[in-house]
C-alpha positions as CSV (number, residue, x, y, z in Angstrom):
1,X,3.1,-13.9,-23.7
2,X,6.2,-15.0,-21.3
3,X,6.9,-12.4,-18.5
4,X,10.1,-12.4,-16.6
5,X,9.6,-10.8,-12.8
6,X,13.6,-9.7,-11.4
7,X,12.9,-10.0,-7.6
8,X,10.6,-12.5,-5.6
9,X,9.9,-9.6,-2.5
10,X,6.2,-8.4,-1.3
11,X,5.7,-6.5,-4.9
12,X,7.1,-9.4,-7.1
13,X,5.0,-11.9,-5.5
14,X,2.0,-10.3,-6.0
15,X,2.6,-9.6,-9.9
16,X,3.6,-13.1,-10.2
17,X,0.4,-14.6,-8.4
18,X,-1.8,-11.8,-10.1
19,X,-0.3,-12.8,-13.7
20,X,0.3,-16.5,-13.3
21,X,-2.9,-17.5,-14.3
22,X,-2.7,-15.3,-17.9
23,X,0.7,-15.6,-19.0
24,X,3.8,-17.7,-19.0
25,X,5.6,-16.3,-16.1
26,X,8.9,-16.7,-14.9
27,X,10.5,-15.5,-11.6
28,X,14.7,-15.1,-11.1
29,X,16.0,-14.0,-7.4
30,X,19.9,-14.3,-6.2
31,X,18.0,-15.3,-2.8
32,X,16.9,-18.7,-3.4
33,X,14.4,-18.9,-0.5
34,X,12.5,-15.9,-1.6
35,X,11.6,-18.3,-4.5
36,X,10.4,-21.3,-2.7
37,X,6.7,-20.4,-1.9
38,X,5.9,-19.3,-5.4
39,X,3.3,-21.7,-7.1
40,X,2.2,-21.5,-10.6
41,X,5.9,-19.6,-12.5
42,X,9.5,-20.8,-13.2
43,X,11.7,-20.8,-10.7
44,X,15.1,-19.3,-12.5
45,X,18.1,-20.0,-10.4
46,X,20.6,-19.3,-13.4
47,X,21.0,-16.1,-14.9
48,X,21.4,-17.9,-18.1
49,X,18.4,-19.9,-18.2
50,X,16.4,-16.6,-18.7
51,X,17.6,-16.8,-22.3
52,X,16.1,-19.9,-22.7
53,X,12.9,-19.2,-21.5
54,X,12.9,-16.0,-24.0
55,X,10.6,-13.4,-22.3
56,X,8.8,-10.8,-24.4
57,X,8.1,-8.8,-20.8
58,X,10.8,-8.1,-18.1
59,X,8.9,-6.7,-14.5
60,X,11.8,-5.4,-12.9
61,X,10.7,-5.7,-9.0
62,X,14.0,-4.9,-6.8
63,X,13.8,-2.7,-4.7
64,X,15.3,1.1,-6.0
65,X,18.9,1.0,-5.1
66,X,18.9,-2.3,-7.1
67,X,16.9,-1.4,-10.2
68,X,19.6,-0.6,-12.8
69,X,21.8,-3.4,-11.7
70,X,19.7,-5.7,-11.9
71,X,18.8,-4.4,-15.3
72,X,22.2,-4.8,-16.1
73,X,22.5,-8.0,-14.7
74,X,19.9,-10.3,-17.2
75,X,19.5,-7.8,-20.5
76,X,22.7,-9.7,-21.8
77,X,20.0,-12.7,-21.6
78,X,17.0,-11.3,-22.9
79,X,15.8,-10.5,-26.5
80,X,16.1,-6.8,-27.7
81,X,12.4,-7.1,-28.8
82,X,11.8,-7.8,-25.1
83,X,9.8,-4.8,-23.4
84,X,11.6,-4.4,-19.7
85,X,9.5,-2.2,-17.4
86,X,10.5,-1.0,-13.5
87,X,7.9,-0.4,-11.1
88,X,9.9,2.2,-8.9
89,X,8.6,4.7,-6.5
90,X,10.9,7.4,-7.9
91,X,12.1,7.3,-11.1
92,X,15.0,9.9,-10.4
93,X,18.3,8.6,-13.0
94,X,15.7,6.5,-15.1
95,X,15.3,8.3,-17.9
96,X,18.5,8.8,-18.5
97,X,19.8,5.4,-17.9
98,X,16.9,4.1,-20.2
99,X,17.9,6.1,-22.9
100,X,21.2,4.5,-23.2
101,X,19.1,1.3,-23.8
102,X,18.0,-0.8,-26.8
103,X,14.7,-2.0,-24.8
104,X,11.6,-0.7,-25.5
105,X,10.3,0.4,-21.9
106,X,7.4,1.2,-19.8
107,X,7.3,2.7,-16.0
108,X,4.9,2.2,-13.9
109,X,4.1,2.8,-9.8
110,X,1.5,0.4,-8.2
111,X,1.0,3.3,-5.2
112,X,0.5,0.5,-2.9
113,X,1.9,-2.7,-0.6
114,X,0.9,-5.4,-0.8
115,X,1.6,-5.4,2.9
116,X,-0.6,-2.8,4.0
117,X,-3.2,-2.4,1.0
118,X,-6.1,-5.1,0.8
119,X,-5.2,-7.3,-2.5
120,X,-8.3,-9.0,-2.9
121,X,-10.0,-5.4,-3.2
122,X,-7.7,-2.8,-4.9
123,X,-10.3,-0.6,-6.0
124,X,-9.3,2.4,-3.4
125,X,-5.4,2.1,-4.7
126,X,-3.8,3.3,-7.5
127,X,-1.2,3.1,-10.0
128,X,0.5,5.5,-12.1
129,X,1.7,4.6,-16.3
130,X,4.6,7.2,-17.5
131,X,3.7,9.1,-20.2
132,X,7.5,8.5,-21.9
133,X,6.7,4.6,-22.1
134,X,6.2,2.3,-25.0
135,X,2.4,2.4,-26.3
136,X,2.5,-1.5,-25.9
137,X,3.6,-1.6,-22.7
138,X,1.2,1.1,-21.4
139,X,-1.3,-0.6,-22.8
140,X,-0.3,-3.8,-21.2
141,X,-0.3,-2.3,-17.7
142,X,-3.3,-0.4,-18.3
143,X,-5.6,-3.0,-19.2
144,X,-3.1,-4.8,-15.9
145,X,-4.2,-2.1,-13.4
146,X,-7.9,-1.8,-14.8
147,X,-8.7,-5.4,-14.9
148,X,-7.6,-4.8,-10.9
149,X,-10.1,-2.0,-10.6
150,X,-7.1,0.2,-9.9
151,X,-7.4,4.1,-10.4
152,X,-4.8,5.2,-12.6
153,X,-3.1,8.3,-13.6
154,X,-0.8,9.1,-16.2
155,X,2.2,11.4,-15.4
156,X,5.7,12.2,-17.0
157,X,8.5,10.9,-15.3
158,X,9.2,14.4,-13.6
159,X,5.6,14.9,-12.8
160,X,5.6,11.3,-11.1
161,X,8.3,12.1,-8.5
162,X,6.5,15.9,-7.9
163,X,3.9,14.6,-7.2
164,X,4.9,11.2,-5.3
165,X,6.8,14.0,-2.9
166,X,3.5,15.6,-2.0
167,X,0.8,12.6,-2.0
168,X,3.4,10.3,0.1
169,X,6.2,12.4,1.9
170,X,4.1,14.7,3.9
171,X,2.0,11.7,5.5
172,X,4.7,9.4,5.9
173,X,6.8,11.9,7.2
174,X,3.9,13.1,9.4
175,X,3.1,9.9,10.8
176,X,7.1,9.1,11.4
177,X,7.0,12.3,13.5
178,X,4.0,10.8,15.6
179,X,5.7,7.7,16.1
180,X,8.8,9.4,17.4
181,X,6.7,11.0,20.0
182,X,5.2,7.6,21.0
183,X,6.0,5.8,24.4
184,X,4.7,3.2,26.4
185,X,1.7,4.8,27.5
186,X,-2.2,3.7,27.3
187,X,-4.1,6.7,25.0
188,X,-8.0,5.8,24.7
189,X,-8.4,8.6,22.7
190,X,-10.4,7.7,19.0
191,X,-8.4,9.8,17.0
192,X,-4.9,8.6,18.8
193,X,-5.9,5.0,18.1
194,X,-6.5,6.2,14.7
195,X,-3.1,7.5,14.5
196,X,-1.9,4.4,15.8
197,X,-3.4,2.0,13.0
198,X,-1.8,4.3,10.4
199,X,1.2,4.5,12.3
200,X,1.8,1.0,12.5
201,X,0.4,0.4,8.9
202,X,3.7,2.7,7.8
203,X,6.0,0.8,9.9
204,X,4.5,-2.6,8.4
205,X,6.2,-1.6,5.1
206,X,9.7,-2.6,3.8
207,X,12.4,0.3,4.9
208,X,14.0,0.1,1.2
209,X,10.3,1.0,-0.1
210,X,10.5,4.0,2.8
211,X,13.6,5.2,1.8
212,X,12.5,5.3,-1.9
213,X,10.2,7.4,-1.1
214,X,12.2,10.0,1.4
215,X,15.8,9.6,-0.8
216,X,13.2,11.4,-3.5
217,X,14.3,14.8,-4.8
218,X,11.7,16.4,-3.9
219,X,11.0,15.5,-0.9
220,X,12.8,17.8,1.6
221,X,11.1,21.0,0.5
222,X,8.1,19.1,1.6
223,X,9.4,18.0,4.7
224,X,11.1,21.7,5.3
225,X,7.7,22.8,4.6
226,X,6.2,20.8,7.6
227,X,8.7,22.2,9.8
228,X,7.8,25.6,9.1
229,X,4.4,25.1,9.9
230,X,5.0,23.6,13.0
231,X,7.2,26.1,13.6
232,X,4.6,28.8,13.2
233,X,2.4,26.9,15.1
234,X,4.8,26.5,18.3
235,X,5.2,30.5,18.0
236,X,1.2,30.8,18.3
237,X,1.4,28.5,21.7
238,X,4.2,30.4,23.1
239,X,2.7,33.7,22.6
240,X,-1.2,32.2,23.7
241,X,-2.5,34.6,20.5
242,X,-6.1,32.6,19.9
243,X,-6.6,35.1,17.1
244,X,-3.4,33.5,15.1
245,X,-4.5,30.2,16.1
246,X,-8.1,30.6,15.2
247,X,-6.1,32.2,11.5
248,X,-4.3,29.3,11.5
249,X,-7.2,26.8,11.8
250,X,-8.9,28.1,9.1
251,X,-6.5,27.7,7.0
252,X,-6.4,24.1,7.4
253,X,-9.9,23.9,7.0
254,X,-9.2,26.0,3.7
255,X,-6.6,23.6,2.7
256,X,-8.4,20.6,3.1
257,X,-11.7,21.4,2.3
């Protein structure tokens, strides 16, 4: 089997080095020097030489903005029984744009970085397979994922980016808040430092991958959601009510429990 990865980033490299060793991979980047550490793939640096090495998988790896560009960009070069697949964070725009397709596809979401998630143990990550892709290629990815030890889930595409709003915007948008409240200051408290380490685990990540995630539908209900609780909170410390805040503790433990 040949597979064809578009974009040589943090999440290309890794399918590349993860699959090198199975298939027939090749890699194809506009940015030359992305391309010069990888080992074991073919370095494309011709957007017509992808016809000649005929791929039967595409691994779309761009970042969001990019995705359906760079689509557009090589399927003039690829064969139409060639199954192309994004990895995206939100798949807002790509159902419809792969319905004016030929391609077989399959969408997927590795919910991790390569950056910040351990890659030699991945069994605490996971990924989610759209329900809406080809049977092949959720088959490929699943046996991909599992062979990784990754959890998966399977979700529509509209039950992907509902979900992705919840499960990633409210922490990242909770920890940006803590960092924006951050200054030069020594904190030996456990819990701050434990802030901290997520904190800076956040900013480690690519700011395309964070906008992805915020640019996402429906994320600003969430977000407005977090305001409203502090909100509610800041009105139990005006007013010194331990009742409320006692109320409002419990529900927290409620929520989380």
């Amino acid at each position: 089997m040949k597979i064809l990865v578009l974009g040589a980033g943090n999440m290309g490299a890794f399918f590349i080095d993860t699959l090198c060793l199975d298939y027939e991979v090749a890699v194809y980047d506009t940015n030359l020097e992305r391309m010069k550490y990888l080992f074991r793939c073919q370095r494309i640096e011709n957007v017509e030489e992808i016809r000649e090495f005929n791929p039967d998988l595409l691994i779309n790896a761009v970042s969001l903005e990019y995705t359906q560009s760079a689509f557009d960009t090589v399927l003039p070069y690829i064969p139409e029984t060639c199954i192309i697949s994004d990895i995206t964070s939100v798949k807002n725009g790509l159902p419809a744009y792969y319905q004016t397709l030929k391609h077989r596809f399959v969408s997927t979401h590795p919910m991790f970085g390569p950056t910040f998630a351990n890659i030699k143990d991945l069994s605490d990550q996971s990924a989610v397979i759209i329900k809406e892709s080809d049977p092949f290629g959720k088959a490929f990815f699943r046996d991909f994922y599992s062979r990784l030890k990754i959890n998966i889930y399977e979700y529509s595409f509209a039950e992907h980016d509902e979900t992705i709003a919840y499960s990633l915007s409210i922490p990242f948008v909770s920890t940006m808040v803590f960092g924006a409240c951050m200054k030069q200051q020594e904190a030996p408290g456990t819990t701050f430092k434990k802030h901290m380490a997520i904190a800076k685990g956040l900013m480690s990540e690519n700011d395309y991958l964070l906008s992805e995630i915020l640019f996402n539908p429906y994320t600003l209900p969430q977000v407005e959601n977090i305001r409203d609780k502090i909100n509610s909170l800041i009105d139990i410390l005006n007013s010194k009510d331990t009742k409320a805040l006692h109320q409002f503790l419990a529900e927290l433990r409620k929520n989380i429990a």
